[in-house]
N, C-alpha and C positions, 0 to 999 in steps of 0.2 A: 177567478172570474169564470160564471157557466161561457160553454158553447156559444149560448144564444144571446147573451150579453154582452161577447164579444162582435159578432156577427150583425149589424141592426135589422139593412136592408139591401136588398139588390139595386143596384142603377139600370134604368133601364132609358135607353135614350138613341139613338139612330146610329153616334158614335159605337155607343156598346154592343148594340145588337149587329155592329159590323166587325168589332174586337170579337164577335162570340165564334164567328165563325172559323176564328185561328185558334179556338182553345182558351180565349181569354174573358174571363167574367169579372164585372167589375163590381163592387160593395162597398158600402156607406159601412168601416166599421169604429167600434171606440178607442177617444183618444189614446186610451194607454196600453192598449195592444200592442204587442210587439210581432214580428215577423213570424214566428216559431208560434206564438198561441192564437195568429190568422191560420196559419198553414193546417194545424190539426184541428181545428174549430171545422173549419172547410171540407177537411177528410171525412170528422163525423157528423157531421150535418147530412150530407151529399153521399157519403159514401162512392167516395172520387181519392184519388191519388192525384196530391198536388206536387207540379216540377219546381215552380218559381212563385215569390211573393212581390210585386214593386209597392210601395205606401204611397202614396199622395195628401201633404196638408196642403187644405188649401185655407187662406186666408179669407177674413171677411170682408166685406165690400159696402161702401159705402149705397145710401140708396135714399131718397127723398121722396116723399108725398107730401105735398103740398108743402107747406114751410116748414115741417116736420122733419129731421133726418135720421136716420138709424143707421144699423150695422145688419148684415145678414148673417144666417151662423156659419161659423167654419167648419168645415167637414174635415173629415179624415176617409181616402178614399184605398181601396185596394185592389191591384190589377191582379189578379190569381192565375196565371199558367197552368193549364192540369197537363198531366200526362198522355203520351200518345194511345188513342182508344177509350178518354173518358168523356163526359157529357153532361152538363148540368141542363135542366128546361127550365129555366126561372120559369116560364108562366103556368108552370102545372104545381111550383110549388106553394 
């Protein structure tokens, strides 16, 4: 699997940009990632040195318009610790 098809997208959201300032960035990546192939996807992307990886699936949720109902998509989420002294700028990237 490339890099970049592990990796989708950044989360960017009030929680995260408050995780960012402890070193922790959070990512939408693919379901079948594992820990080891987020952590080096992340290294060379970024050219960052990563500490720690936590996964997050989250489940679908139901959701109604009008008499219509559906499902939302489930995500796979990833909390990336880097190392003391590294830096990601989601919004320059």
């Amino acid at each position: 699997m490339d890099k970049y098809e592990i990796i989708k997208r950044p989360i960017v959201s009030e929680k995260t940009t408050k995780l960012a300032e402890d070193r922790k960035y959070t990512f939408e990546v693919n379901k079948n990632a594992n820990k080891i192939q987020i952590k080096q996807a992340v290294e060379e992307i970024f050219k960052v040195k990563v500490e720690k990886v936590n996964v997050i699936n989250s489940k679908p949720k139901t959701k109604r318009v009008g008499q219509y109902t559906g499902l939302t998509a489930s995500v796979t989420k990833a909390v990336v610790t880097l190392k003391e002294g590294n830096k990601i700028d989601i919004y320059e990237v």
